[in-house]
py3Dmol code that shows the C-alpha trace and the ligand (Angstrom):
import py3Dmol

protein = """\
ATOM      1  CA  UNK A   1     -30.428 -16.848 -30.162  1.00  0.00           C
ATOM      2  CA  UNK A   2     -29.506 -13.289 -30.284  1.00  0.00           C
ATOM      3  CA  UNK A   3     -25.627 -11.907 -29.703  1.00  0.00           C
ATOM      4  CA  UNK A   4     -26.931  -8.859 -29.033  1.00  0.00           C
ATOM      5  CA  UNK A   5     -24.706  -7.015 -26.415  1.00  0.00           C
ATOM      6  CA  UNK A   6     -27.572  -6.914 -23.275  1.00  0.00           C
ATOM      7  CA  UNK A   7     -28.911  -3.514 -23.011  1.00  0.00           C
ATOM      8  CA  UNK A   8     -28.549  -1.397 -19.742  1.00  0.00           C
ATOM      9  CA  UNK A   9     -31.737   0.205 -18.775  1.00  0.00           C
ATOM     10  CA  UNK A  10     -31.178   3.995 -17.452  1.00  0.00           C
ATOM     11  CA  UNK A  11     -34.422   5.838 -16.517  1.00  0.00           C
ATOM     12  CA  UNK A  12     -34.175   9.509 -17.475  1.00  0.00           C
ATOM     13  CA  UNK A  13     -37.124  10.923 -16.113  1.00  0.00           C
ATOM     14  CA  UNK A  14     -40.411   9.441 -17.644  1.00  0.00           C
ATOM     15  CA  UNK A  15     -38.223   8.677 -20.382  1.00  0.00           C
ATOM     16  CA  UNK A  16     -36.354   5.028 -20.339  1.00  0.00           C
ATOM     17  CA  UNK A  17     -33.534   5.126 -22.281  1.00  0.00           C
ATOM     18  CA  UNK A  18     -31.356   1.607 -23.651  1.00  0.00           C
ATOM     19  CA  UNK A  19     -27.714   1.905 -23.503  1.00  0.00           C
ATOM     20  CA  UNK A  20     -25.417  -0.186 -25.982  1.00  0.00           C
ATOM     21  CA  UNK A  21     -21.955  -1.308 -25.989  1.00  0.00           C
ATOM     22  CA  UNK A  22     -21.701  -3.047 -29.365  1.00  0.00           C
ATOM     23  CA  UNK A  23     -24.777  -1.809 -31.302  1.00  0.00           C
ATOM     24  CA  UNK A  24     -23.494  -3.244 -34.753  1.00  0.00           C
ATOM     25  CA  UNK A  25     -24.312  -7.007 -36.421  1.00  0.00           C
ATOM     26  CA  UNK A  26     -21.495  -9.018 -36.097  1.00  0.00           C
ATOM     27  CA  UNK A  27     -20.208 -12.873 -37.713  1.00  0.00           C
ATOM     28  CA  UNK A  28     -22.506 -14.956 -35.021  1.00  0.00           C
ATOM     29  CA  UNK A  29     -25.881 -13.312 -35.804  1.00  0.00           C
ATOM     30  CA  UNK A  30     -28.264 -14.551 -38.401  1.00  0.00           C
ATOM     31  CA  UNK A  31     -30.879 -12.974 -40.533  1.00  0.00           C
ATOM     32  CA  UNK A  32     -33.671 -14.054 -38.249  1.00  0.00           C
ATOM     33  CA  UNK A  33     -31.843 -12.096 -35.184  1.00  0.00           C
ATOM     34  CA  UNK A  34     -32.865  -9.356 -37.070  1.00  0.00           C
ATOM     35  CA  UNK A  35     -35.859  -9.189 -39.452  1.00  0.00           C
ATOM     36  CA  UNK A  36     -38.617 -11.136 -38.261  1.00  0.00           C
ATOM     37  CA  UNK A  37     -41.613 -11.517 -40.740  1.00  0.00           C
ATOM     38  CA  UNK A  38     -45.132 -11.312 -40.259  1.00  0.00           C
ATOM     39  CA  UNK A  39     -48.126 -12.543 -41.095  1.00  0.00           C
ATOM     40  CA  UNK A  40     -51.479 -10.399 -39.430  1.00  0.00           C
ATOM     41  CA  UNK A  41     -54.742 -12.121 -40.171  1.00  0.00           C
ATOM     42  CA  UNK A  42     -56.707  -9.499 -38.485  1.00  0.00           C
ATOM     43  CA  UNK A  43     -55.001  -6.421 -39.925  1.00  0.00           C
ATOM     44  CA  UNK A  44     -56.551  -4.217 -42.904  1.00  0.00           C
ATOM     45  CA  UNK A  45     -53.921  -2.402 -44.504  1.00  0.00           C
ATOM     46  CA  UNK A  46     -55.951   0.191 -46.883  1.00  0.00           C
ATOM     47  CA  UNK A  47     -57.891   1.110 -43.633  1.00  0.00           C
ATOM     48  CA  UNK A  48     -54.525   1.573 -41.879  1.00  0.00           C
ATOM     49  CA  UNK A  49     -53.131   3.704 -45.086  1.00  0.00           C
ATOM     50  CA  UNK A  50     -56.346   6.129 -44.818  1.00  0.00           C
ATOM     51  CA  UNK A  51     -55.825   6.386 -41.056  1.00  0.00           C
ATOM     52  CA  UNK A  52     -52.052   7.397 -42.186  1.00  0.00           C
ATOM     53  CA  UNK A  53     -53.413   9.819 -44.771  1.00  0.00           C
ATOM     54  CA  UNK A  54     -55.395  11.336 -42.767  1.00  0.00           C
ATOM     55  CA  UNK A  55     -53.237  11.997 -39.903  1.00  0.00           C
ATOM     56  CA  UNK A  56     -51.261  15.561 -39.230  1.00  0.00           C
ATOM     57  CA  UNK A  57     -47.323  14.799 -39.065  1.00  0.00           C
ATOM     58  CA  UNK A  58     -44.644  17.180 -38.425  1.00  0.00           C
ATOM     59  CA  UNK A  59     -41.014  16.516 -38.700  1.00  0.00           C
ATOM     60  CA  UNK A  60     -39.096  14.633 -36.330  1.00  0.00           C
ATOM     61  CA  UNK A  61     -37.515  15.818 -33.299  1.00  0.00           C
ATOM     62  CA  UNK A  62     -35.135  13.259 -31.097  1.00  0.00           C
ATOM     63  CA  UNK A  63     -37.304  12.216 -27.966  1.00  0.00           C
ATOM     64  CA  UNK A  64     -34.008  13.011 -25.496  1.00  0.00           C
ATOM     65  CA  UNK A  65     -33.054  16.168 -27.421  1.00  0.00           C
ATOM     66  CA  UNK A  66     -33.851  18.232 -24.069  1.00  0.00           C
ATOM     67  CA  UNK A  67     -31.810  15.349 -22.132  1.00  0.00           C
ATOM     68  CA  UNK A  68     -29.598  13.863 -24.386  1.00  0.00           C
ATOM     69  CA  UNK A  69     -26.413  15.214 -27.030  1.00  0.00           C
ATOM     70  CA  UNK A  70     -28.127  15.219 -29.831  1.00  0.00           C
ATOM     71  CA  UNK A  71     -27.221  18.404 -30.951  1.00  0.00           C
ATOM     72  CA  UNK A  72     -26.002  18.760 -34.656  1.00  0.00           C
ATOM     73  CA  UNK A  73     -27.317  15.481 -35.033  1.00  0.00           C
ATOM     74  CA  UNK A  74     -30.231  14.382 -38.266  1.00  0.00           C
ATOM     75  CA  UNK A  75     -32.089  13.228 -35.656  1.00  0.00           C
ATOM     76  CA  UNK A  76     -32.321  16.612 -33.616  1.00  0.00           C
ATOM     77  CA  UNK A  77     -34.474  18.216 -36.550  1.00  0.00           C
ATOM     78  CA  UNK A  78     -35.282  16.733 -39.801  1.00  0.00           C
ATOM     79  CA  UNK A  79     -37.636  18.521 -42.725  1.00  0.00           C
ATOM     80  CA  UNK A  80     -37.239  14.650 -44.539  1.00  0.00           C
ATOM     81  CA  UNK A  81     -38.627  12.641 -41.669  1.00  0.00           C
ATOM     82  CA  UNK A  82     -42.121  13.180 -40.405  1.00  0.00           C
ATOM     83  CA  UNK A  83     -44.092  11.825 -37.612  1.00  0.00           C
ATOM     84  CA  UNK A  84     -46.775  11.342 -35.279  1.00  0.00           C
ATOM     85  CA  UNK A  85     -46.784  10.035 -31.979  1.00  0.00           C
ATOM     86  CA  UNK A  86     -49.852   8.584 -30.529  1.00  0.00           C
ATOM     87  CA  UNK A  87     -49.914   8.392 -26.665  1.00  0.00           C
ATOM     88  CA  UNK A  88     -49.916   5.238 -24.503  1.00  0.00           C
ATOM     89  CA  UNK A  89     -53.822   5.936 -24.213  1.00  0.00           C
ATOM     90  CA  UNK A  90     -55.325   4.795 -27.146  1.00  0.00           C
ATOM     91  CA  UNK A  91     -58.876   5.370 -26.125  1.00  0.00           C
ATOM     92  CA  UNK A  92     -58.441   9.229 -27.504  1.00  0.00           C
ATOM     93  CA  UNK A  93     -58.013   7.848 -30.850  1.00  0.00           C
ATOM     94  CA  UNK A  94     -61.108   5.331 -31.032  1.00  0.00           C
ATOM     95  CA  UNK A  95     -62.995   7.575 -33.786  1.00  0.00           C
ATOM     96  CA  UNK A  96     -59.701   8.779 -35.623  1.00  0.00           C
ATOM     97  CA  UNK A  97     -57.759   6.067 -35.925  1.00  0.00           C
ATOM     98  CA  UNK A  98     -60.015   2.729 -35.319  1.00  0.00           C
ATOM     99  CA  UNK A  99     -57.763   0.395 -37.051  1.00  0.00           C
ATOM    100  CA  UNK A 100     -54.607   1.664 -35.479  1.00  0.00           C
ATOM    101  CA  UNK A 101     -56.105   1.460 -32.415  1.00  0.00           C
ATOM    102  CA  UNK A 102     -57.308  -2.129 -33.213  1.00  0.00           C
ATOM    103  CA  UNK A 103     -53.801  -3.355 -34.237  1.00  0.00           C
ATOM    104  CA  UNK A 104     -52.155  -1.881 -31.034  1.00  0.00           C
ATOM    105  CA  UNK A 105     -54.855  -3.656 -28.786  1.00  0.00           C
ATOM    106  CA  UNK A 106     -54.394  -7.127 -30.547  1.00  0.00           C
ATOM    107  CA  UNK A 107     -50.583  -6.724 -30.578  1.00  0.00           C
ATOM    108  CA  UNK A 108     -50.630  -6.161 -26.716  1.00  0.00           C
ATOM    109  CA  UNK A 109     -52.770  -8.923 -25.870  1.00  0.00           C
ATOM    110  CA  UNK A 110     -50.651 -11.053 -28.149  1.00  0.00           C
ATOM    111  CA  UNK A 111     -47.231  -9.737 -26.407  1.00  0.00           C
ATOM    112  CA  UNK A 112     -48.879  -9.347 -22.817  1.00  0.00           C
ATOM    113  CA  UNK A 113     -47.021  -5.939 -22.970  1.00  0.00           C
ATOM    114  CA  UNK A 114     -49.144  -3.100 -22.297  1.00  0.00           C
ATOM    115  CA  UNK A 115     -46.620  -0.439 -23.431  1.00  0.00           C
ATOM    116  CA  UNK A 116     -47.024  -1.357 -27.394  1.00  0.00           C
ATOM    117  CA  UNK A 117     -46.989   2.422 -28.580  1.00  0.00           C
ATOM    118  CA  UNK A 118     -48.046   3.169 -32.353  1.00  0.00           C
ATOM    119  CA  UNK A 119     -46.269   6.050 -34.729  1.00  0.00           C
ATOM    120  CA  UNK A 120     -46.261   7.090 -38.134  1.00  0.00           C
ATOM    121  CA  UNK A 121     -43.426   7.494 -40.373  1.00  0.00           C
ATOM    122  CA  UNK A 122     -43.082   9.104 -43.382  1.00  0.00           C
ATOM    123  CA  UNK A 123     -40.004   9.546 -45.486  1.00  0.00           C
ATOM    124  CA  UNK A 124     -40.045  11.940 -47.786  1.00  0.00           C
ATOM    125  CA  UNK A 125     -38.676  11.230 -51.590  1.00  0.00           C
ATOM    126  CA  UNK A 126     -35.358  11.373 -52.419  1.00  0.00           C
ATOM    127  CA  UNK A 127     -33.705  11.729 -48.282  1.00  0.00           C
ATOM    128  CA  UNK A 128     -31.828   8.996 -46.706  1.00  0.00           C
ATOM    129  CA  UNK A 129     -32.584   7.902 -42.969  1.00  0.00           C
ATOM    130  CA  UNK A 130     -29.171   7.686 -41.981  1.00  0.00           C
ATOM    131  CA  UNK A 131     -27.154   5.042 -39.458  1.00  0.00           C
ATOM    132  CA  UNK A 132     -29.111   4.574 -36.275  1.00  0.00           C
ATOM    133  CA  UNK A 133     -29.812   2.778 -33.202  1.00  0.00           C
ATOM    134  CA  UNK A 134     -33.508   3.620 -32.237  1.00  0.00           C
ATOM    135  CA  UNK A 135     -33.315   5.625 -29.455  1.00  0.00           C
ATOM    136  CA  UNK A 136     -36.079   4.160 -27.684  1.00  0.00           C
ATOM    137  CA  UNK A 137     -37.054   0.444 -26.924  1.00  0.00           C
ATOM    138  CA  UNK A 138     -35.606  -2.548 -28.320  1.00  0.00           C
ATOM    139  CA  UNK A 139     -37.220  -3.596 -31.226  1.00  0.00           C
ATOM    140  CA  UNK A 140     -40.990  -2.799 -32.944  1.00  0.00           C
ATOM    141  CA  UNK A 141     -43.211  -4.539 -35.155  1.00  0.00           C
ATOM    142  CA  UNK A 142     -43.249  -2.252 -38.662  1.00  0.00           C
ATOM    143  CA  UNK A 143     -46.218  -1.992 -41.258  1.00  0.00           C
ATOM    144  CA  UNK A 144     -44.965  -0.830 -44.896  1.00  0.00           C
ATOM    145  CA  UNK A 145     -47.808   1.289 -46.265  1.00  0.00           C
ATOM    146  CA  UNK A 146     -46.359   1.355 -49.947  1.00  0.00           C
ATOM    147  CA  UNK A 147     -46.631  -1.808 -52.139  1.00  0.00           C
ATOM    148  CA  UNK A 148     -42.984  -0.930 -53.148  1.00  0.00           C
ATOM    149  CA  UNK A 149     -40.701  -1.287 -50.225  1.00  0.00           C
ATOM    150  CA  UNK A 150     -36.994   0.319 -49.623  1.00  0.00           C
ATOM    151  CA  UNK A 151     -34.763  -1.840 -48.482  1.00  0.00           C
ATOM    152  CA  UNK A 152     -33.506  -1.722 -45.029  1.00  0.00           C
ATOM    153  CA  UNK A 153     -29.583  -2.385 -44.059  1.00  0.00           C
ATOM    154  CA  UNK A 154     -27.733  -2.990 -40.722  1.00  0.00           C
ATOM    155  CA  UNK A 155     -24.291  -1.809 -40.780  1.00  0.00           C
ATOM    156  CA  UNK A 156     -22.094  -4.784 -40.172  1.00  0.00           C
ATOM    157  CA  UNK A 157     -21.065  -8.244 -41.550  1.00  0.00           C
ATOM    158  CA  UNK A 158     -22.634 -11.506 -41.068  1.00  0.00           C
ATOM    159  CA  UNK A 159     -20.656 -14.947 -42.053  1.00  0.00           C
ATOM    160  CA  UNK A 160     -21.473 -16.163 -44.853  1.00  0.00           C
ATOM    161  CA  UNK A 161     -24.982 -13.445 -45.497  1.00  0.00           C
ATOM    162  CA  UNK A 162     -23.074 -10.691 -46.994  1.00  0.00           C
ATOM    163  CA  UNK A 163     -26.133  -9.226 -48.039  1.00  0.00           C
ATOM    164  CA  UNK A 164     -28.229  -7.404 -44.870  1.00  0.00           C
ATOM    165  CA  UNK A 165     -30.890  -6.146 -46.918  1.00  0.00           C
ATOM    166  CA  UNK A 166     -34.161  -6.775 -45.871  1.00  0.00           C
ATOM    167  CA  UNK A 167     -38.170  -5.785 -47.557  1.00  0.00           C
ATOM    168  CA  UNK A 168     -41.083  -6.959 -45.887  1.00  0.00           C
ATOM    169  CA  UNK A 169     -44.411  -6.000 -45.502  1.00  0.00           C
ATOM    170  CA  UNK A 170     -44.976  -6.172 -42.239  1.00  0.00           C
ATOM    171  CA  UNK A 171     -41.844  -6.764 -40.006  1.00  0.00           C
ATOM    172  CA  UNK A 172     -40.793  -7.224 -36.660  1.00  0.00           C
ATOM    173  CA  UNK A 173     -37.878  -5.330 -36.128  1.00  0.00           C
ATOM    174  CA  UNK A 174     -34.128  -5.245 -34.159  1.00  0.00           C
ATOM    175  CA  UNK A 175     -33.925  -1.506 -33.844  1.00  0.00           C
ATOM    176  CA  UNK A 176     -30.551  -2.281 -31.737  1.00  0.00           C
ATOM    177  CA  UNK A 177     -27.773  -2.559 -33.898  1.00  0.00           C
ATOM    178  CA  UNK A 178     -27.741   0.484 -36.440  1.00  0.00           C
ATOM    179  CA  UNK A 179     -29.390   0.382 -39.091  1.00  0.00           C
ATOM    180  CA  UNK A 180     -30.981   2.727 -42.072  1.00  0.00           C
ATOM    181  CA  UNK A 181     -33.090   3.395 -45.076  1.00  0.00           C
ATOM    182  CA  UNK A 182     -31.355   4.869 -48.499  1.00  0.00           C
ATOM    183  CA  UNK A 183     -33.389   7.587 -50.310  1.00  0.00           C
ATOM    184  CA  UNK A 184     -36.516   5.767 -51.667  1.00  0.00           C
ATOM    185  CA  UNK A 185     -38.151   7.262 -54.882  1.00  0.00           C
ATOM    186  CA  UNK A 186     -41.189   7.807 -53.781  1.00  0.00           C
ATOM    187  CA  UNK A 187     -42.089   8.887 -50.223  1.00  0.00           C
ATOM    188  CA  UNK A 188     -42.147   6.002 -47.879  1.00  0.00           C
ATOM    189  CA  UNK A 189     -45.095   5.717 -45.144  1.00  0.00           C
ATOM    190  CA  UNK A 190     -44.880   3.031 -42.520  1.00  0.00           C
ATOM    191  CA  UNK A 191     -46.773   2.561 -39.467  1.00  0.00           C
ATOM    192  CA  UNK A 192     -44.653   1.762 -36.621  1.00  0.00           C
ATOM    193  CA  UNK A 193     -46.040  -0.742 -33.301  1.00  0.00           C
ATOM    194  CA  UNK A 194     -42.903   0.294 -31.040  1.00  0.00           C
ATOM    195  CA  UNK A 195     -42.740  -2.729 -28.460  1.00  0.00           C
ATOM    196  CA  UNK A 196     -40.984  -1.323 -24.933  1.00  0.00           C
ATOM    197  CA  UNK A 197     -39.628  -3.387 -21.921  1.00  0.00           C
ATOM    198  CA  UNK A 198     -39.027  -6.504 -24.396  1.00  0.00           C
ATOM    199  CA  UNK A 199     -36.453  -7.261 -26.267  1.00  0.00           C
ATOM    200  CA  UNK A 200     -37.005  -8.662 -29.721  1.00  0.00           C
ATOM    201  CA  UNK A 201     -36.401 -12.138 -29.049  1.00  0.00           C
ATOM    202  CA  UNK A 202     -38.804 -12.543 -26.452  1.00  0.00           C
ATOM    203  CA  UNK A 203     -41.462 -10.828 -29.008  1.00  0.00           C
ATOM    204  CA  UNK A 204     -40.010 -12.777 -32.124  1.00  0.00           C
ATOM    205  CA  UNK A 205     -41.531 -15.943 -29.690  1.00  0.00           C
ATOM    206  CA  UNK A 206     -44.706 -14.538 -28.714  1.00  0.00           C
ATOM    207  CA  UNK A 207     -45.565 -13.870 -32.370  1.00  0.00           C
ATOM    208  CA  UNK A 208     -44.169 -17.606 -33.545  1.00  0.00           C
ATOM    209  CA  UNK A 209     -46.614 -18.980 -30.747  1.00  0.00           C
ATOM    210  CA  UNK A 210     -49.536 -17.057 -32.136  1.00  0.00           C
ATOM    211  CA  UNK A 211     -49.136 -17.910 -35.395  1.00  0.00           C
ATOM    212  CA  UNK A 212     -48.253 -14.788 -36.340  1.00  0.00           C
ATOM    213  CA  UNK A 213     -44.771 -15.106 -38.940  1.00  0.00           C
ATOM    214  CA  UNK A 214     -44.049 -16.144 -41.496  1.00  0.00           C
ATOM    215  CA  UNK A 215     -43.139 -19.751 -42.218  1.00  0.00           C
TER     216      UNK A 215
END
"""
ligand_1 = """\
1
FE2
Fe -34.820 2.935 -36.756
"""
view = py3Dmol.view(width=600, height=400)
view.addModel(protein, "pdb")
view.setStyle({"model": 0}, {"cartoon": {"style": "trace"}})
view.addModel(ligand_1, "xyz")
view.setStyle({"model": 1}, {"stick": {}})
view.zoomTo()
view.show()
């Protein structure tokens, strides 16, 4: 089980925002509380890299900047960081991005959670992504597009797992406790299945009952 403080849900407009007392790994979590990988049969990853290369990003902007203090802050503006967001609809995207789409269809039948909301990444040579708690949702399922990962890190101690580096191909993810990505020699695509209104142990069982981790 997770120790995960609970999160408080505040609804800021449309936008639902996750509140955190503790946000940081502590001594009673485990590896699994955090990094969950997966295993997806049905996914094709070079179609999912075209999709990615073909795709217009633009560098990241906070999703609460209007609402939210995020002035001064990486995650207000970043040249390093670029993105795109799809919408909740995903039939706009049937003819641009088919295997995107596909993925985010499966995943929600698999989680029973309608609100699983795809986004590119791309991290651009040589820039850290600095300590953070995702500002949206709890946790999302993570697709590395390069054969050569960067390692991810939580900020925090675990007993006896000094070590909170993580690779994986395809990962879910606690994007609770703060966590980041140090500069990466190459840049760094991943294709990013954000999972709201679930927390990540509640998805970490849906995927173990569909045969979908790991073993
Ligand atoms: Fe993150």
């Amino acid at each position: 089980m997770s120790t995960v403080e609970p999160l408080q849900k505040i609804q800021l407009g449309k936008v639902t925002l996750w509140e955190r007392k503790d946000p940081d790994i502590n001594n009673d979590m485990k590896r699994e509380d955090l990094v969950t990988e997966c295993k997806f049969d049905w996914l094709d990853i070079e179609a999912l890299k075209l999709e990615f290369d073909q795709t217009e990003m633009k560098p990241f902007e906070h999703p609460l900047k209007e609402k939210c203090k995020a002035e001064n802050s990486w995650f207000e503006y970043t040249p390093n960081w670029h993105t795109y967001k799809f919408t909740n609809d995903m039939s706009q995207y049937t003819d641009t991005n088919p295997e995107t789409v596909k993925c985010t269809m499966i995943l929600r039948y698999i989680l029973d959670n309608k609100r699983v909301v795809p986004k590119y990444f791309k991290q651009i040579a040589g820039s850290d992504l600095p300590w953070h708690s995702d500002p949206l949702g709890s946790c999302a399922i993570n697709v590395a597009l390069e054969d050569d990962t960067a390692n991810l890190e939580y900020l925090g101690n675990m007993a006896g797992d000094p070590d909170v580096h993580f690779n994986y191909r395809i990962g879910l993810l606690n994007t609770v406790p703060r966590h980041r990505v140090q500069p990466f020699h190459q840049d760094r695509r991943t294709a990013k299945f954000q999972v709201f209104d679930m927390d990540y142990n509640i998805v970490r069982e849906k995927l173990i009952e569909n045969n979908a981790v790991l073993s």
